[in-house]
NUZASE-293854 format. One record per residue (C-alpha): x, y, z. Coordinates in steps of 0.05 Angstrom, whole numbers, padded with zeros to 5 digits, always signed. Layout:
REM residues N
XYZ ...
This chain:
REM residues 43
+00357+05013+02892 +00392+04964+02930 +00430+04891+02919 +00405+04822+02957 +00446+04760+02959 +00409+04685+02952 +00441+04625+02979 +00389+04569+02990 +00403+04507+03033 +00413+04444+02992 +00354+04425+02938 +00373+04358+02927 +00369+04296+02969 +00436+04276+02960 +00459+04340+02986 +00499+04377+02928 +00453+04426+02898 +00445+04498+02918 +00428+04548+02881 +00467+04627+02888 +00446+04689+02859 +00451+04768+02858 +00378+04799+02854 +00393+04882+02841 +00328+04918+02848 +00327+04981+02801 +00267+05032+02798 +00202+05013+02765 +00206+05014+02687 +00145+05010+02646 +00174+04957+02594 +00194+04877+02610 +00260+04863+02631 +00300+04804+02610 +00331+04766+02658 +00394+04725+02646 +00402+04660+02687 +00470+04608+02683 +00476+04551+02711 +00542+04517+02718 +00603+04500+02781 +00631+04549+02820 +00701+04527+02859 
């Protein structure tokens, strides 16, 4: 198990946009996970 931290460059060509994110990689399970994604401004 371990924890990875995304920080992409800009995605938009005025230079705002990035996108941020916390992937946690747990053991194989056989069943679908759900995956919760939110989008919004963080200060």
């Amino acid at each position: 198990m371990d924890t990875y931290y995304y920080w992409s460059s800009f995605i938009d060509s005025s230079g705002l946009i990035s996108m941020r994110g916390v992937i946690t990689v747990v053991p194989a399970q056989p069943q679908t996970l759900t995956v919760k994604v939110t989008s919004g401004t963080f200060n």
